[in-house]
N, C-alpha and C positions, 0 to 999 in steps of 0.2 A: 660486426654486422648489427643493424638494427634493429630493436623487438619489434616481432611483428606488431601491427594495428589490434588493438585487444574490444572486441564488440559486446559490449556490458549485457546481460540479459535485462531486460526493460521488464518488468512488473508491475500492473494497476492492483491497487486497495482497492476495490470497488464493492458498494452497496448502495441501491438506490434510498432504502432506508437509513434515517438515523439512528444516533444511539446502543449500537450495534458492534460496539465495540472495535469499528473499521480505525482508527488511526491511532487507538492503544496497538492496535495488533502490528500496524505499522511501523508503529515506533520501538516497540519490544523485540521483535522480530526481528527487522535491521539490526537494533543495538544486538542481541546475539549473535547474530552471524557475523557481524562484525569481530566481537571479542572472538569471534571462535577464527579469525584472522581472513577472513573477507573483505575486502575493501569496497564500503556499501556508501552507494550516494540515495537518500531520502528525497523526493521533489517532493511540496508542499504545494497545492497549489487547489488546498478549498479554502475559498475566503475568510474561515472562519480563524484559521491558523492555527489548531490548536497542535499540530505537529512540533509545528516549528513551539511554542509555546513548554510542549514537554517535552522537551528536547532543552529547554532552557538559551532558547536565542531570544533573545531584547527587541524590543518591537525597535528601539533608536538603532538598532545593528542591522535590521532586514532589508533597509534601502528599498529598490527598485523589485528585488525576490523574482521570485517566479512567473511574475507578472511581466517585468522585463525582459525574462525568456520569451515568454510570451511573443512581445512587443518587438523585439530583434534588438533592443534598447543594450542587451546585456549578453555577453554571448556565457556556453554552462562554465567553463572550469571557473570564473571569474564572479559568477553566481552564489558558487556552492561556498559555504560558512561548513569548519569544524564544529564539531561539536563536544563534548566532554568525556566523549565513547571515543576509544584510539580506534581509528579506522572507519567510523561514519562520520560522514559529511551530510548539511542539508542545503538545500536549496529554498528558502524560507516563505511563507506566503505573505500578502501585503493586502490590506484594506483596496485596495483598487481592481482587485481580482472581483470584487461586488456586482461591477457593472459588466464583465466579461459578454457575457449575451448579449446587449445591448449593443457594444462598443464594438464588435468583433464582428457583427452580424451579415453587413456590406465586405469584410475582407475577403480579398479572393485567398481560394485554398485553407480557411478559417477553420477547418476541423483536420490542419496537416501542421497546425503551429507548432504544436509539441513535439512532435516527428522531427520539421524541419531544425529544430535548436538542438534537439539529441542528437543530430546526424553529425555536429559541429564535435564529437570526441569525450568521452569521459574516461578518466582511470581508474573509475569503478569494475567489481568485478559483474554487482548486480545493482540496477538502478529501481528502486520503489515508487510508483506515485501514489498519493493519498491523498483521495478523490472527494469532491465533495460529496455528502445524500441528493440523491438524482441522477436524472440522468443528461442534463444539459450539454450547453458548449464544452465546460471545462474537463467533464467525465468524456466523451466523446473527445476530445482531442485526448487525453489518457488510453483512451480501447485503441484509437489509432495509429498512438507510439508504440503502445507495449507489443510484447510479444504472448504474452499471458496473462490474465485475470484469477487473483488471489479474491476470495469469496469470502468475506469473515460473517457469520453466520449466528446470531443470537437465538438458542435455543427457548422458543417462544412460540405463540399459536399463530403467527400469523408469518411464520417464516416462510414456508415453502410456496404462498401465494406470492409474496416476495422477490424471492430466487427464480422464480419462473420469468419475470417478467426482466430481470437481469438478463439472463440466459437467454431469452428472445432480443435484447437490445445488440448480446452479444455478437449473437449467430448475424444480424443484421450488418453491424459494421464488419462481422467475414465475409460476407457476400459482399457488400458494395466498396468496401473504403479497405479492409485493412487484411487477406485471407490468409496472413500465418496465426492468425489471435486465437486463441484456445485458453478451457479453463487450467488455471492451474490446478486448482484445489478451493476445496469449501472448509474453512473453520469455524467449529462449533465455537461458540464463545457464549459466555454468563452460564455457563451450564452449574446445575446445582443438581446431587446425586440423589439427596433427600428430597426433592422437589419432583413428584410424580409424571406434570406435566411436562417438566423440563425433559425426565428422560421419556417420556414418550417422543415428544418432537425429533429430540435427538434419534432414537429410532425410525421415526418413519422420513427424517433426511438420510442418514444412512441408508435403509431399503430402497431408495428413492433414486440415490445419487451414486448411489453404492463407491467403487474403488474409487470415485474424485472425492469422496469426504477423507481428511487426516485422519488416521488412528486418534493422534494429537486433540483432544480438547482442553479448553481453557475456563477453568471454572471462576466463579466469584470469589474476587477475592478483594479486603479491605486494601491489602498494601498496594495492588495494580492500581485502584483508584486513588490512593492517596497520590503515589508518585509525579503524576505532572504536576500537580500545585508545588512541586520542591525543584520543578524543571529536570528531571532526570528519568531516565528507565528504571522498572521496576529494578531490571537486575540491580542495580548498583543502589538504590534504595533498600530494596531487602531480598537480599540475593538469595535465602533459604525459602521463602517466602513460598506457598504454591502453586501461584501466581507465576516468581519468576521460574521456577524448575520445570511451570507448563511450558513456557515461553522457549526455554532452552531445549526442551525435547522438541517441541514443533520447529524450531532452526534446525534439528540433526534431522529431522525426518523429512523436511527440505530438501538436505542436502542430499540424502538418501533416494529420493522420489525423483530431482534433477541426474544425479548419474544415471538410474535407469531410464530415463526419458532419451539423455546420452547413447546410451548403450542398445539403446533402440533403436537409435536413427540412423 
């Protein structure tokens, strides 16, 4: 007999904010649950690429990327590039995703592109987008593929004015465009213990957000930052590092948070 049709869980990175540690988290993340034997498809698809970048795919490799999803130029399985993680794949970004808002603006159905190209099949088990800062065309057609919104969250003074306004873009595209989207989870990211303010913020997102914040935070660390300049994940840069061992407990506490969400339904 057949294996049945396998329907990937679809996942947005999203922060309207930059700098925020959204497409390390992306990238780490996948690549963990990958190794931990997940078969994880990465889309790329903020123009800046720096996914696809620490991921180590070649700008001369990226072709048409996710922009041609986009486009219908390119259908996904034929999209998605290996990468040096057994078991993730990406879907690369391209300079031409620039003009997105522009170019896309007159298309009908323009905030269902992502959607429509996902619906074409993947053999992922969980599919990532990693979204540009904003909340444009490209972030909006992400809120309206996914099934969920992963929150990476830099412990800072200006976060929760931030996350508020996320959280309203969100609830917006469940009412009108897309109503199974929900948060998945908020991660704290740059957190520093010795750093006063840091762990305050960190507490009043906690208080705030309470059971959708991870236990999981991800503190500063030199090797997370070094690692895309070498085009690889932390883990496999410096797998002791604690950095990557944040990154490896927030994949088990995933998986942990996903079977009870399971087991709920």
């Amino acid at each position: 007999m057949p294996e049945p049709h396998k329907t990937p869980r679809v996942i947005a990175i999203a922060n309207q904010k930059g700098g925020v540690g959204k497409t390390t988290t992306a990238i780490n993340l996948a690549a963990a649950l990958a190794l931990g034997g997940q078969k994880i498809l990465l889309i790329d698809i903020d123009p800046q690429g720096n996914a696809s970048t620490g991921l180590g795919i070649d700008i001369a490799a990226r072709q048409g990327g996710s922009y041609a999803l986009l486009t219908g130029e390119t259908r996904l399985p034929a999209a998605a590039i290996a990468t040096n993680v057994e078991n993730l794949s990406i879907v690369p970004a391209v300079a031409d995703l620039i003009g997105a808002d522009l170019e896309f603006s007159q298309t009908p159905r323009r905030e269902f592109l992502l959607r429509d190209a996902l619906a074409q099949g993947s053999e992922a088990d969980i599919i990532f987008i990693d979204c540009p800062p904003g909340l444009a065309l490209l972030t909006l057609n992400a809120l309206v593929a996914a099934d969920s919104v992963l929150v990476p969250l830099q412990a800072e003074f200006f976060a929760l004015e931030g996350i508020s306004q996320l959280v309203r873009s969100v609830e917006m595209v469940k009412r009108n465009l897309n109503p199974r989207l929900q948060i998945e989870g908020i991660v704290l990211t740059m957190t520093d213990k010795r750093n006063n303010l840091s762990e305050q913020v960190s507490g009043d997102v906690r208080a705030y957000f309470k059971g959708q914040v991870y236990e999981t935070a991800i503190p500063r660390n030199i090797r997370v930052t070094e690692a895309p300049s070498h085009g690889t994940p932390v883990l496999l840069y410096d797998f002791r590092s604690s950095g990557a061992q944040a990154y490896l407990a927030l994949a088990a506490e995933f998986l942990r948070r996903s079977r009870g969400r399971k087991e709920m339904a």
